[in-house]
C-alpha positions in Angstrom: 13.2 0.5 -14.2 12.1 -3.6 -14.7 10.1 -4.6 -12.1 9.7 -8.0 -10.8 7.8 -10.5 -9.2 10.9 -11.0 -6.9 10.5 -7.4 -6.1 6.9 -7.3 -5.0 7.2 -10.0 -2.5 10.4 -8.2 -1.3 8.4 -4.7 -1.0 6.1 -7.1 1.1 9.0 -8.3 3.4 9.9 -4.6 3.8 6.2 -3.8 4.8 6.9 -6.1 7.3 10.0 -5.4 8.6 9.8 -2.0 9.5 6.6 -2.7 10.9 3.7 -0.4 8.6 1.9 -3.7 9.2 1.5 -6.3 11.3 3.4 -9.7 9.7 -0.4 -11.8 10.3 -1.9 -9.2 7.6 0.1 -10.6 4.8 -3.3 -10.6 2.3 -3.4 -6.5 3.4 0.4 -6.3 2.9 -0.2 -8.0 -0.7 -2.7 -5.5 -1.4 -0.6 -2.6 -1.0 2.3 -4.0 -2.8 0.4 -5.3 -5.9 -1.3 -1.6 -6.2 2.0 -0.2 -5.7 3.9 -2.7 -7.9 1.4 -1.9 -11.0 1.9 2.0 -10.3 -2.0 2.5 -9.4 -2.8 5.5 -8.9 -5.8 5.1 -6.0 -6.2 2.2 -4.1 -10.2 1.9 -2.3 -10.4 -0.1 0.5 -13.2 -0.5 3.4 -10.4 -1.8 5.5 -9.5 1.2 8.4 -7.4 -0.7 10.3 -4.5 -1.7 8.2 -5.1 0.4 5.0 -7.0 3.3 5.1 -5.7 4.5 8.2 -3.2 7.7 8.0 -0.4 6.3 10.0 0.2 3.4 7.9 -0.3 5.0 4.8 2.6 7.3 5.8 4.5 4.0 6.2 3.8 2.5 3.2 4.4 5.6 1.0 7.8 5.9 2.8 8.8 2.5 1.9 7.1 3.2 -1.3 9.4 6.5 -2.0 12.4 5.2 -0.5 12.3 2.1 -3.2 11.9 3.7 -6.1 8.6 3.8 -6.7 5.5 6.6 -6.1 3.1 7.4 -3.6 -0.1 5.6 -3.5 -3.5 7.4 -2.8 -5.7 5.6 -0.7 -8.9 6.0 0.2 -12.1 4.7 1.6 -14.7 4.6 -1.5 -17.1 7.0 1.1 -14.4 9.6 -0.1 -14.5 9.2 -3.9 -18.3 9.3 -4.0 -20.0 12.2 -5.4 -24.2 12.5 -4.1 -25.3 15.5 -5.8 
């Protein structure tokens, strides 16, 4: 399927609009969008509130599913870190 800069800025919108986060938190909303737009597979953030946080990652995935498009691991780096 062609993807599009049209389409990221919509998957944006939709972030939005069903409310996975807040409308002020566009450069978090880009974040997600872009990672999910390039088909990363794990996306690290240090940012609890609006991206690693459970809730919202349900939210994003289900926009992310529901558009055609795969879920998107994300994690804090603390969790990808191996001390041995």
């Amino acid at each position: 399927m062609a993807r599009s800069h049209f389409s990221l800025t919509v998957h944006i919108i939709v972030f939005h609009c069903e409310k996975v986060i807040p409308q002020w938190c566009e450069a978090d909303a880009l974040h997600i969008a872009t990672a999910t737009y390039h088909n990363s597979d794990l996306l690290l953030s240090w940012n609890f509130k609006h991206i690693v946080n459970v809730t919202r990652i349900m939210g994003y995935n289900s926009v992310n599913l529901r558009e055609g498009y795969k879920s998107l691991e994300i994690r804090s780096p603390k969790e990808v870190i191996y001390d041995e």
